[in-house]
C-alpha positions as CSV (number, residue, x, y, z in Angstrom):
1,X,184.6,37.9,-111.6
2,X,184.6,38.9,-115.2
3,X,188.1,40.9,-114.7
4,X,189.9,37.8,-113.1
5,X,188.8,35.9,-116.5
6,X,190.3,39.0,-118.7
7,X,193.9,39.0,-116.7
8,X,193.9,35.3,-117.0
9,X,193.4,35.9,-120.5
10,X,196.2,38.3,-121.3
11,X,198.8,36.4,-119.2
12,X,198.1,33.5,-120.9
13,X,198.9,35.6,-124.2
14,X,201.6,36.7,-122.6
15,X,203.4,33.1,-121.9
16,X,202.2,32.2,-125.0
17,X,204.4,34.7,-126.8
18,X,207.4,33.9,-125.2
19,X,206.8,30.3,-126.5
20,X,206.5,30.9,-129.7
21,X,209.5,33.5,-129.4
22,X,211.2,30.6,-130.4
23,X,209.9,29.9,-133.3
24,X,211.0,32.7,-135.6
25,X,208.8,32.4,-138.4
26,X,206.0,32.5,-136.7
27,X,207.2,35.5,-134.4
28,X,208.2,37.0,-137.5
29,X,204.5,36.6,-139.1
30,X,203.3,38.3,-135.8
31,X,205.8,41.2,-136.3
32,X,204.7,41.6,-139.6
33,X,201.0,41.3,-138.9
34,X,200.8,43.4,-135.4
35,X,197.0,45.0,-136.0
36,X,195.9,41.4,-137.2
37,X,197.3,40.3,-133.8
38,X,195.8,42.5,-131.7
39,X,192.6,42.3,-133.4
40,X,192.4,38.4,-133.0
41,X,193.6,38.9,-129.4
42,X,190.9,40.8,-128.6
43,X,188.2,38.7,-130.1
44,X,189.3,36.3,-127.6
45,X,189.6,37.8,-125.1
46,X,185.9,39.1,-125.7
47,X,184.9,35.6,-126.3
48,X,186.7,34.2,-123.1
49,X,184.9,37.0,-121.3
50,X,181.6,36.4,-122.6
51,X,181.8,33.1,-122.0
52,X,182.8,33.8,-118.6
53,X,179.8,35.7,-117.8
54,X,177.6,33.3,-119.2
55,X,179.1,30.2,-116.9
56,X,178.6,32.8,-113.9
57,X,175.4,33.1,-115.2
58,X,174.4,29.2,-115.5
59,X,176.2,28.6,-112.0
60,X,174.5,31.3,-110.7
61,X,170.4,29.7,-111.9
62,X,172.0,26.4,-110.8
63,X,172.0,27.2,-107.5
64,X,169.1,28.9,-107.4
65,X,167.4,26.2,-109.0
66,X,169.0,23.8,-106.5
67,X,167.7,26.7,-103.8
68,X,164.2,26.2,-104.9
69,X,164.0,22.3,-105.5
70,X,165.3,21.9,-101.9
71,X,162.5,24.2,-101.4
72,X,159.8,22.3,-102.8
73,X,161.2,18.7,-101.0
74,X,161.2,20.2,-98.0
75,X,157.5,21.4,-98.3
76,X,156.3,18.0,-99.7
77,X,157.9,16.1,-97.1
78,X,156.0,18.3,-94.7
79,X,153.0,17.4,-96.7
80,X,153.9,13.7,-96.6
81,X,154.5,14.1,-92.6
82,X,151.1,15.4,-92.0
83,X,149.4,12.7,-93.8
84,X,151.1,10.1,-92.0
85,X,150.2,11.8,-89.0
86,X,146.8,12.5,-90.0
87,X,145.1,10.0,-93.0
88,X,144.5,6.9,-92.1
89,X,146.5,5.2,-95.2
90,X,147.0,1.7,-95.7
91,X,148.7,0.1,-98.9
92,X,148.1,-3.9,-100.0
93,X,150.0,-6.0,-102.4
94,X,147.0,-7.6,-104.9
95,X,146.7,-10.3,-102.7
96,X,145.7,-7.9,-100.0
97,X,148.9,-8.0,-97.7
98,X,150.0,-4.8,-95.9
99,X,153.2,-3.3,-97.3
100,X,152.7,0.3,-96.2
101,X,150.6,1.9,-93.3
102,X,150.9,5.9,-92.3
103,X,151.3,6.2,-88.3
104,X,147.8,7.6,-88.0
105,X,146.2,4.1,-89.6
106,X,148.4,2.6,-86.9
107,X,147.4,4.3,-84.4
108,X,143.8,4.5,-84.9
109,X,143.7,0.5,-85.4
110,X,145.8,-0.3,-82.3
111,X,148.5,-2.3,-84.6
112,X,151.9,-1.7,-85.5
113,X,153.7,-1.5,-88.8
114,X,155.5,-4.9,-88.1
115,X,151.6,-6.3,-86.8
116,X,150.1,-4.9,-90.2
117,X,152.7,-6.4,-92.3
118,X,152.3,-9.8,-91.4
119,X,148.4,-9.9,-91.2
120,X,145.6,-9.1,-93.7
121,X,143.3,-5.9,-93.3
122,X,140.8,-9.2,-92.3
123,X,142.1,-8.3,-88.7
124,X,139.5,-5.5,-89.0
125,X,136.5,-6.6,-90.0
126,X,134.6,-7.6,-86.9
127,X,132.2,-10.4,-89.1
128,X,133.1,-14.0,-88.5
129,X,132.9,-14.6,-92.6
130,X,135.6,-11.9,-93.0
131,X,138.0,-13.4,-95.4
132,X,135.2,-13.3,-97.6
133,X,134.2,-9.9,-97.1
134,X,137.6,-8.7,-98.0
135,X,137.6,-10.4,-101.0
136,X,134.7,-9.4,-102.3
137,X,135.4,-5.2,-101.8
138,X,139.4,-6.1,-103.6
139,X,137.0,-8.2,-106.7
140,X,134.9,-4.8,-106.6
141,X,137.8,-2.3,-106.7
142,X,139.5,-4.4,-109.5
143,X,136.4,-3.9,-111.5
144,X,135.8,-0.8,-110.9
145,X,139.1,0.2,-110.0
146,X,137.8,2.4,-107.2
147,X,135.2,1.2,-104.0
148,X,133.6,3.2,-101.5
149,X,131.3,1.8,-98.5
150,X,131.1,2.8,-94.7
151,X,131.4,-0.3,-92.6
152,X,131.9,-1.2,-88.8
153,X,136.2,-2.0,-88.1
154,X,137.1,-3.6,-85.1
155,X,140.7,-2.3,-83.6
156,X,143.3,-4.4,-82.0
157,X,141.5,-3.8,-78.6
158,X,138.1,-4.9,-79.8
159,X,136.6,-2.1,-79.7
160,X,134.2,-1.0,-82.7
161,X,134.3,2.1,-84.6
162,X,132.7,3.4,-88.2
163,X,134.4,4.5,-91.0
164,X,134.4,5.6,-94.8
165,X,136.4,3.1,-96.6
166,X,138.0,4.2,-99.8
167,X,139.4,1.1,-101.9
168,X,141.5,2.4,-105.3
169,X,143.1,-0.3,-107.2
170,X,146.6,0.2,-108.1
171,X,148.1,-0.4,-111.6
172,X,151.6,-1.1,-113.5
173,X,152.6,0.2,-116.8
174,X,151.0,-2.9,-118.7
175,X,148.0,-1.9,-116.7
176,X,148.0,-4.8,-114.1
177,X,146.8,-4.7,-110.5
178,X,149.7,-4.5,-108.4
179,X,147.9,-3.6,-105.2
180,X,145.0,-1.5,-103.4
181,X,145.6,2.1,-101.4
182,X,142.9,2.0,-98.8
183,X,142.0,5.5,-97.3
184,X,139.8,5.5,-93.9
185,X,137.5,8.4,-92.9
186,X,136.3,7.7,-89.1
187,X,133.0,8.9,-89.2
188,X,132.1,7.2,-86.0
189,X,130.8,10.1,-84.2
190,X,128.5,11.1,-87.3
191,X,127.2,7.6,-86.4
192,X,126.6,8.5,-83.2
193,X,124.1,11.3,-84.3
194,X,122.5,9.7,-86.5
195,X,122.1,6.9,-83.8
196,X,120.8,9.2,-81.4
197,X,118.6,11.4,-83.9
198,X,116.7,8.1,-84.9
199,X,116.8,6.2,-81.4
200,X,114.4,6.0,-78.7
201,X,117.0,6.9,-75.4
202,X,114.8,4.4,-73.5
203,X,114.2,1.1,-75.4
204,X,116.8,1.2,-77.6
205,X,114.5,1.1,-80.7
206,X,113.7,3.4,-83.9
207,X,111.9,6.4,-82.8
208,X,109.0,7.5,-84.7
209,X,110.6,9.9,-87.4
210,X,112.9,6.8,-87.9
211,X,109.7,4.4,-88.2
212,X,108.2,6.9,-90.7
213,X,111.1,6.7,-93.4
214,X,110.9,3.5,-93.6
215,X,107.6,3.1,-93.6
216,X,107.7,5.1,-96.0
217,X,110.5,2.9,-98.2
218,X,108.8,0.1,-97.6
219,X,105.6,1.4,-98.7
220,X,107.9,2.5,-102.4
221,X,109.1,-0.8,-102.7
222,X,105.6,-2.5,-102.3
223,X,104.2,-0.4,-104.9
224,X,107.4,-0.8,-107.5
225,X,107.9,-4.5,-106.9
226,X,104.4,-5.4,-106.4
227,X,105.3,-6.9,-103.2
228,X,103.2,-7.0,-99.7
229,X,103.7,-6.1,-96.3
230,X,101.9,-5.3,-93.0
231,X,102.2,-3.4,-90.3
232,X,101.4,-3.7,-86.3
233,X,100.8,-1.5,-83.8
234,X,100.5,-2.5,-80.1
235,X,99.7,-0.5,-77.0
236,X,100.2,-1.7,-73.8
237,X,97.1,-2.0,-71.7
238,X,96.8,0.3,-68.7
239,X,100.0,1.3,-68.7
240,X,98.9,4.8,-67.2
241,X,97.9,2.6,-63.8
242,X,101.4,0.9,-63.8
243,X,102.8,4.3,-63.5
244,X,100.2,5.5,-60.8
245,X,101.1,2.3,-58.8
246,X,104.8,1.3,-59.1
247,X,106.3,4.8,-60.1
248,X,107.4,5.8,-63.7
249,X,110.9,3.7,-63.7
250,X,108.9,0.8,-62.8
251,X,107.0,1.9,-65.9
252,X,110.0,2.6,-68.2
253,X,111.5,-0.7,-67.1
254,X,108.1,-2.3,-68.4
255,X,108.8,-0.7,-71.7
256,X,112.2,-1.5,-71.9
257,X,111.3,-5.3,-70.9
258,X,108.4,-5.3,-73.7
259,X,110.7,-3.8,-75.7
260,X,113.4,-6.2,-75.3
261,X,110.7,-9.3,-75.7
262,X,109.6,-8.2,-79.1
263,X,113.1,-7.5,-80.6
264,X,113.8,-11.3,-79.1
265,X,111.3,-12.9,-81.0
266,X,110.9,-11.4,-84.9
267,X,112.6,-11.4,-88.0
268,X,115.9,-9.7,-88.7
269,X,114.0,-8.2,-91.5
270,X,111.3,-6.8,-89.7
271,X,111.6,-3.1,-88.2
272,X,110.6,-2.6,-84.5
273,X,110.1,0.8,-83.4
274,X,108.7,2.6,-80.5
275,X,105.8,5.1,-82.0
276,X,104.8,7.1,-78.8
277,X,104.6,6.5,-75.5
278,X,103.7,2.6,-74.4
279,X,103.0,2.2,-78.1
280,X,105.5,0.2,-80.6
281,X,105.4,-0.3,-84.4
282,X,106.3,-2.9,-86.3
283,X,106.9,-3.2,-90.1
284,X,107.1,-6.8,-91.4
285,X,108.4,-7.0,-95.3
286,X,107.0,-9.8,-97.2
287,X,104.0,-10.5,-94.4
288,X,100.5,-11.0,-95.6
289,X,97.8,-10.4,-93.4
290,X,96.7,-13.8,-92.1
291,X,100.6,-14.0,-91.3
292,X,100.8,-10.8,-89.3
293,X,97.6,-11.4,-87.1
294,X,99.8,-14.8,-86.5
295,X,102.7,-12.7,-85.3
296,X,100.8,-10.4,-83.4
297,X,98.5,-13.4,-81.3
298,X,102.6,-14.8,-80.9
299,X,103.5,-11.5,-79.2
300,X,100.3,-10.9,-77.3
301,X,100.7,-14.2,-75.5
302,X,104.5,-13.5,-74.9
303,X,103.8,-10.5,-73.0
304,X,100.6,-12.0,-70.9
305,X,102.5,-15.2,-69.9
306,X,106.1,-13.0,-69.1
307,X,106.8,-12.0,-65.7
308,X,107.4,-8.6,-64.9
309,X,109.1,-7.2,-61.9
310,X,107.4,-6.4,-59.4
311,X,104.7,-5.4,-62.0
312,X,102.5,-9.4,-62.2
313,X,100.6,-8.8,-65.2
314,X,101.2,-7.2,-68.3
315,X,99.5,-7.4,-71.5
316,X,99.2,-5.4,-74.8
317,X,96.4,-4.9,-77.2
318,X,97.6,-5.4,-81.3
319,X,96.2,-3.6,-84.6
320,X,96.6,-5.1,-87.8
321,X,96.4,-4.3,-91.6
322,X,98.5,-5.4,-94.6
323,X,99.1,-3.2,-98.3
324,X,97.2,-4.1,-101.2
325,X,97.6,-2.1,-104.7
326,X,96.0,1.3,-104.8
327,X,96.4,2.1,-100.9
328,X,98.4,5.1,-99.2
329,X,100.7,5.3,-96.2
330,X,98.0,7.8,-94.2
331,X,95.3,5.1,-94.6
332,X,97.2,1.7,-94.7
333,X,98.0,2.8,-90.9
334,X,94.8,4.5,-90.3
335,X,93.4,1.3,-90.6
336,X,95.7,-0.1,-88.3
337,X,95.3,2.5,-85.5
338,X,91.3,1.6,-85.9
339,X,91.8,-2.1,-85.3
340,X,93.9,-0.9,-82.5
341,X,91.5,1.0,-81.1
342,X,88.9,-1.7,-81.6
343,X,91.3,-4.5,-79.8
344,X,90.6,-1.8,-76.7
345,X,87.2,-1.6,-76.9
346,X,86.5,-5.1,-77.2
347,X,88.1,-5.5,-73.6
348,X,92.2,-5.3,-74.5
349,X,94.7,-8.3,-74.8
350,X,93.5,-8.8,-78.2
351,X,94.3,-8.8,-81.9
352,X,92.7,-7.1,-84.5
353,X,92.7,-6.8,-88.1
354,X,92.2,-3.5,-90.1
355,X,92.2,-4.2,-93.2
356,X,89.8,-5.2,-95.6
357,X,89.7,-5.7,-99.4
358,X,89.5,-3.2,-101.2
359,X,86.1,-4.0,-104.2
360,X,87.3,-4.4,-107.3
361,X,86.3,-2.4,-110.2
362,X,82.7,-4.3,-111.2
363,X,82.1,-4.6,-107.7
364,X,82.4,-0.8,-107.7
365,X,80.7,-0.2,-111.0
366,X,77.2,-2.4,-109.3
367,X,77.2,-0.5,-105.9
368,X,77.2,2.6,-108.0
369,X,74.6,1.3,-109.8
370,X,72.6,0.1,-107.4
């Protein structure tokens, strides 16, 4: 390349002579001055050269440069491909409209592009007051400019699923919201394990390693709030002859139907659970004593007066005792278990309480003294 460049050069010297042949005192100044001439014919030559060799070299980066960002396009469109085949991706304007959603989104929701675009991300949310859900988690992210809660979607089919919403609030160069990116983890089948580690497979309800964390919480928040609860536990009376004389699924579809009858008729609040057995637990927040021996004559009269089939009469004996200050989990339920045990003795379809007050600290002081 570089000797193409040098016989271009001396041709052009050459043509250029025979111009200025006609000029005579200028071929006349080159006749005089021949070693000057060849000298500055040489220096440009050597600088046509060298800048030859330096355009080469330029062209020749160039393209390698071009080589290597074609390169690096390539691979991040690759990356962007696998995202939108894989993340669940949705972009909102700040008013929460959908202007961008990745084909995995789409296809994990049941809605297309064109669907998503002229709806709200309310379409998911399976709670009738959804329009203020949605605002509340876009008032959040603008705060705190990022969000992240797991929450229960519903997809264009109906069907439920869980997932780990990521909200990130998106701003301009004046540092306005201009939208939200929304990023979606389905963690449904974590749910699932978590179901099935803390659920009882028969009724439906909190098992007992379930009942004992939050019997556990609630007992935490008692103690730091100052606030009462109570608990219940009821056993079902001769539930071993039921088995002996209908068969065991006539006995688990007794549980199941007690179960069923107590979850139909408490709080939302309160925590149902079954502990063992024909046993059940409840935890009732905010309940005082004389209110949970209420509760518990309500349920004890539900289950005598219910008909079972083909089982005719079914009743259940209840223990009862409430927190006070100063008491711990092992004997707020020990107490409980006791009044249970009592309810038996005393002949079963009963209610009884546990707990007593505990003496204060003169009462204390004069029994000792005594």
């Amino acid at each position: 390349m570089g000797f193409k460049y040098l016989a271009s050069c001396f041709l052009l010297l050459l043509i250029s002579q025979s111009v200025l042949a006609y000029e005579f005192s200028l071929m006349t100044e080159i006749t005089l001055h021949p070693f000057f001439f060849l000298v500055s014919v040489a220096l440009i030559i050597l600088a046509l050269g060298t800048m030859a060799r330096t355009l080469n070299l330029l062209r020749s980066r160039g393209h390698k440069q071009l080589r290597q960002l074609k390169r690096e396009r390539q691979k991040t469109q690759r990356h962007l491909a696998i995202i939108d085949k894989h993340v669940l991706m949705v972009n909102t304007d700040q008013d929460g409209k959908v202007t961008k959603a990745s084909s995995a989104f789409c296809g994990h929701t049941g809605y297309t592009i064109k669907q998503l675009k002229s709806l709200t991300l309310e379409c998911l949310i399976p709670e009738s007051n959804r329009s203020s859900i949605l605002n509340k988690r876009y008032q959040e992210a603008s705060q705190k400019g990022f969000v992240s809660v797991e929450v229960q979607e519903k997809n264009a089919f109906g069907g439920l699923y869980w997932v780990k919403l990521q909200i990130e609030a998106q701003y301009d160069r004046n540092g306005s919201i201009i939208g939200f990116t929304e990023i979606r983890e389905d963690i449904s089948t974590q749910k699932k394990l978590e179901e099935l580690w803390m659920t009882d497979q028969l009724t439906g309800l909190y098992n007992r390693a379930r009942l004992d964390e939050l019997f556990e919480t609630e007992l935490r928040r008692a103690r730091r709030y100052g606030s009462q609860f109570s608990i219940l536990l009821l056993d079902i009376d001769h539930f071993k002859q039921i088995n002996d004389q209908y068969g065991h699924l006539t006995g688990d579809d007794v549980l199941f139907s007690v179960a069923d009858l107590l979850k139909k008729n408490i709080r939302d609040v309160d925590v149902l659970g079954r502990w063992g057995g024909e046993e059940f637990m409840l935890i009732l927040p905010n309940t005082n004593q004389s209110e949970a021996l209420t509760l518990a004559e309500k349920l004890r009269q539900l289950i005598q007066t219910h008909s079972f089939t083909p089982v005719k009469n079914v009743t259940a004996s209840f223990g009862v005792s409430s927190y006070i200050a100063g008491i711990d989990a092992e004997e707020l339920f020990k107490k409980a278990d006791e009044a249970l045990y009592r309810a038996k003795a005393k002949g079963r379809n009963r209610s009884e309480l546990g707990m007593q007050s505990l003496p204060s600290s003169n009462e204390r002081h004069s029994d000792q003294s005594a």
